[in-house]
C-alpha positions in Angstrom: 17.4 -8.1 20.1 19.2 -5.3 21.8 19.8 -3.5 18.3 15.8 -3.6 18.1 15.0 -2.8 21.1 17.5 0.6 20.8 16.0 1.5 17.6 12.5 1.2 18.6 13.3 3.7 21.5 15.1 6.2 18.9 12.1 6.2 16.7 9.3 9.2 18.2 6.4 5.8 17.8 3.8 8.4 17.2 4.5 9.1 13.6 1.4 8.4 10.8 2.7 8.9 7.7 2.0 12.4 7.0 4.5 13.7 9.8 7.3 11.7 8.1 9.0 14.6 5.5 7.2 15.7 2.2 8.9 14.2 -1.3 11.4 11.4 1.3 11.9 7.8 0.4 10.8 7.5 3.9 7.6 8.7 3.3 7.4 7.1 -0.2 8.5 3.3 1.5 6.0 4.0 4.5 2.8 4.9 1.9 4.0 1.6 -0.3 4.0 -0.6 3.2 1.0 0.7 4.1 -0.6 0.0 0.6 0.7 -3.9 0.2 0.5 -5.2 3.8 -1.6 -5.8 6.6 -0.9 -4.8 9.9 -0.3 -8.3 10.9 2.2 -8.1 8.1 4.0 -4.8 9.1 3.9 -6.2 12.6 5.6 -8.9 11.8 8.3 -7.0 10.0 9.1 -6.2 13.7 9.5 -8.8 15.1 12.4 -9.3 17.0 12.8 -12.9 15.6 12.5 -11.6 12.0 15.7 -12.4 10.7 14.8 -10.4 7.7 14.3 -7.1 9.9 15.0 -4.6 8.4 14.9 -5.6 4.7 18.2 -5.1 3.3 16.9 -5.3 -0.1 14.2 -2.5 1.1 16.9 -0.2 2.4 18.7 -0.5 -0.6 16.1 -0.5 -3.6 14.3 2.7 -1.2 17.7 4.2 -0.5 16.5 3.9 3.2 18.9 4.2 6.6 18.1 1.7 9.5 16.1 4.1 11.4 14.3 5.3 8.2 13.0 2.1 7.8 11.7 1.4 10.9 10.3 5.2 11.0 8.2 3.6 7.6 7.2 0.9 9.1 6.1 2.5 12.5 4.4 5.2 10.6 2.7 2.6 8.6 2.0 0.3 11.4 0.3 3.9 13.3 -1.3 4.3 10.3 -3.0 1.4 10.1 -4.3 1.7 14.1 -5.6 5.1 13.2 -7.7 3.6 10.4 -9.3 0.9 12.8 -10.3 3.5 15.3 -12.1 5.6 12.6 
């Protein structure tokens, strides 16, 4: 949990997609989380009692650090709360 909780204070939790770097796997990951999952289901991604979190596979198939995929997810996650005040 501490690893999480770190993290999660490293990460600037205001990103939306766009502010995440033109042409990165970041970006790329975060637009395809965003796409394929609800926000329940990027919320749960975060959850400290997700064993799975972060996807190992998704670092590695995206080319993604730690912190770049919890940016993704973040972004995507802001994203979607954007979209629901709209």
């Amino acid at each position: 949990m501490s690893n999480y909780v770190t993290m999660l204070t490293q990460i600037e939790q205001e990103y939306i997609i766009n502010d995440l770097p033109e042409n990165s796997n970041t970006k790329a990951f975060a637009e395809a989380c965003y796409d394929t999952n609800s926000f329940n289901e990027l919320c749960e991604a975060l959850d400290p009692k997700n064993t799975d979190s972060p996807d190992e596979t998704d670092m590695q198939v995206w080319s993604l650090t730690e912190k770049e995929w919890y940016q993704a997810i973040i972004a995507a996650i802001n994203e979607r709360l954007l979209e629901s005040t709209l």
